[in-house]
C-alpha positions as CSV (number, residue, x, y, z in Angstrom):
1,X,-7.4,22.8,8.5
2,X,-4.6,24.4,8.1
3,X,-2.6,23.3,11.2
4,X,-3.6,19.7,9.8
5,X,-1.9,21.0,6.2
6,X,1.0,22.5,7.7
7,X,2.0,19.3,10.5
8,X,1.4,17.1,6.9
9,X,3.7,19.3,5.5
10,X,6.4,19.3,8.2
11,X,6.0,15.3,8.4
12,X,6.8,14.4,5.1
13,X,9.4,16.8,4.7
14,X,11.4,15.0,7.7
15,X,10.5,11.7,6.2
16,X,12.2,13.1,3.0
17,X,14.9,14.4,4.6
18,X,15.9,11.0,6.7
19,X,15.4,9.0,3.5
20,X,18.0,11.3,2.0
21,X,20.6,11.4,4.9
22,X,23.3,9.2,3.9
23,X,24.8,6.4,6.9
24,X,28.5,5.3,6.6
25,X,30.0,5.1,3.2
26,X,30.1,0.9,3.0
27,X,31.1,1.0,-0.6
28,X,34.6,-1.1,-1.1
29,X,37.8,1.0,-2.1
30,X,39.1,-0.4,-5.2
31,X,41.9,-2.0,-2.8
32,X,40.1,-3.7,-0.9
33,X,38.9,-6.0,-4.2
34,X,41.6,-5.9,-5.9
35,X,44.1,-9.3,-5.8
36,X,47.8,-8.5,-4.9
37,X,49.2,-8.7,-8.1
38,X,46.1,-6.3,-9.1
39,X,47.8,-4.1,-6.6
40,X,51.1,-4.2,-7.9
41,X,50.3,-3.8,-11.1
42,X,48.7,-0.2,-10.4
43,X,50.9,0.8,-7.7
44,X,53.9,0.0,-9.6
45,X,53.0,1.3,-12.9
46,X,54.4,5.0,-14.0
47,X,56.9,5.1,-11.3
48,X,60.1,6.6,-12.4
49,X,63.3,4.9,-11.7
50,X,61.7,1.5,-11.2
51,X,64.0,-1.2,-11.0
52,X,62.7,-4.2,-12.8
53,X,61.3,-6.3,-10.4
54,X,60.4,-10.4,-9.9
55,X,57.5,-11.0,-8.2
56,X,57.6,-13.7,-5.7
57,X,54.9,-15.3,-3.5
58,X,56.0,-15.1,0.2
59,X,56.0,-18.4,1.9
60,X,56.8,-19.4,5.7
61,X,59.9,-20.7,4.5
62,X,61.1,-17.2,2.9
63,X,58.4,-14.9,4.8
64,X,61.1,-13.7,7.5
65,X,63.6,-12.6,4.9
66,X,60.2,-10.5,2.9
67,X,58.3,-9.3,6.5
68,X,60.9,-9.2,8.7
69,X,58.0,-11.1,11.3
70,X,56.8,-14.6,11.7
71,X,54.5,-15.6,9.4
72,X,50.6,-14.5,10.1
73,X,48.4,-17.6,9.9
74,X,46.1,-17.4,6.9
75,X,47.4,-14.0,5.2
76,X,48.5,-14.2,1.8
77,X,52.0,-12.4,0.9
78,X,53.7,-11.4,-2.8
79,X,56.8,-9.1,-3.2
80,X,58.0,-7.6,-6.2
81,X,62.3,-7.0,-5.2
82,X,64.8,-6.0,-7.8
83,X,65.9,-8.4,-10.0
84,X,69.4,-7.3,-9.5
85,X,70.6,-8.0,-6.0
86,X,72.9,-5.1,-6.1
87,X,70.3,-2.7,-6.5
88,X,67.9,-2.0,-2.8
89,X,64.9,-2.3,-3.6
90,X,61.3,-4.4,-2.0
91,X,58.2,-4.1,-2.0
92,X,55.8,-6.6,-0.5
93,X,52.2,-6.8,-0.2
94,X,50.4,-8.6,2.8
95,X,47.1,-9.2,3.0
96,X,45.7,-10.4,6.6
97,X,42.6,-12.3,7.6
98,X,39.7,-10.3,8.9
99,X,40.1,-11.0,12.3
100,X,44.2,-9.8,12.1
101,X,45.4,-6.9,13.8
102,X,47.1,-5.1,10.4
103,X,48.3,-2.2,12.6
104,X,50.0,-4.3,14.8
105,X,51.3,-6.2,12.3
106,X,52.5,-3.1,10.6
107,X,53.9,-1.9,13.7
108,X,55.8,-5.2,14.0
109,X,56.9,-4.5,10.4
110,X,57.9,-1.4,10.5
111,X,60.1,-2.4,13.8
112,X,62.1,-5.1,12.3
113,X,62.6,-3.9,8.9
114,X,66.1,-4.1,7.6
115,X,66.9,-1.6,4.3
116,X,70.1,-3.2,4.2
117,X,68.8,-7.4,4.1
118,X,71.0,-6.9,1.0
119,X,74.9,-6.6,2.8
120,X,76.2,-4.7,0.5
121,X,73.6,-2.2,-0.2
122,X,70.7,-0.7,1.9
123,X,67.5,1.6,0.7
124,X,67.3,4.9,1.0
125,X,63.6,5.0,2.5
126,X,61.5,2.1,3.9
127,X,57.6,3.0,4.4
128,X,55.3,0.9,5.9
129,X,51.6,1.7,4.9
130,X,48.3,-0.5,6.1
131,X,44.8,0.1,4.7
132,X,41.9,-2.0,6.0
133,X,43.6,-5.7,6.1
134,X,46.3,-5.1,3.6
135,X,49.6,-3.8,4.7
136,X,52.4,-2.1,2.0
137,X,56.2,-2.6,2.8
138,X,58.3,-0.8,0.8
139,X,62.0,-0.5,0.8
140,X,64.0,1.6,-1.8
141,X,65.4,4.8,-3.2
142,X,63.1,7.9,-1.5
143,X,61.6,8.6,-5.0
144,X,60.6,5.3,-5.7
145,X,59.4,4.4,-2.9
146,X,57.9,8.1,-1.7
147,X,55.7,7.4,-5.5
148,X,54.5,3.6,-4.4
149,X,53.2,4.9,-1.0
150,X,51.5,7.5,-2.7
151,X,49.6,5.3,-5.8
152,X,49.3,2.4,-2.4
153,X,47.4,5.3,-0.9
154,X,45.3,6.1,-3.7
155,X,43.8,2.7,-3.8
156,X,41.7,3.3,-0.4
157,X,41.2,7.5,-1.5
């Protein structure tokens, strides 16, 4: 009887246990749901030295001049640049289908990127960041754009 009790005991203790293991994490980072401009708005917000920007929706006829890369066939695209042309500074957001390659895309980004698309002026820093299908370009001073890589990061933490 007590063999019985005990092999009880030791079965629904590992049926407890497995109910309580935990699989993969599948729960969405806030980035992942969020729109672009969603995304700019937080990952623009309380950084200093922010040049006021214009945000612009990337389209194949400008999408070279943003990405730096032929345009990716259903991604959607919005940079925020400097409203003053004198002053270096882009960021642009580029979200990829499902079935896109986002670190090869970033890798082609980060390849063809030009801090100095301006003439006269060029960026400090450029940073190229991808989380899940959503890739981060940003060109600027190091601060400003060290502190939008970072709250970009925080997104998918």
């Amino acid at each position: 009887m007590k063999k019985i009790v005990i092999l009880l005991s030791c079965a629904l203790l590992v049926i407890s246990l497995a109910a309580c293991g935990s699989g993969k994490n599948t729960e969405a980072k806030p980035g992942d749901t969020m729109s672009l401009e969603e995304i700019f708005d937080s990952i623009l917000k309380d950084v200093d030295g922010m040049p006021e920007v214009s945000e612009t929706e990337v389209t194949d006829e400008n999408y070279h001049y943003y990405l730096f890369i032929e345009p990716v066939e259903g991604a959607e695209a919005l940079a925020a640049d400097s409203i003053i042309n004198a002053v270096p500074h882009s960021a642009v957001l580029l979200r990829l289908p499902e079935e896109a390659d986002a670190s090869k895309v970033a890798e082609d980004i980060e390849k063809n990127a030009n801090p100095r698309k301006w003439i006269c002026v060029g960026a400090e820093k450029t940073i190229v960041k991808a989380h899940g299908s959503t890739i981060l370009l940003v060109m600027s001073f190091t601060d400003t754009a060290d502190k939008i890589a970072s709250n970009f990061d925080a997104l998918w933490a």
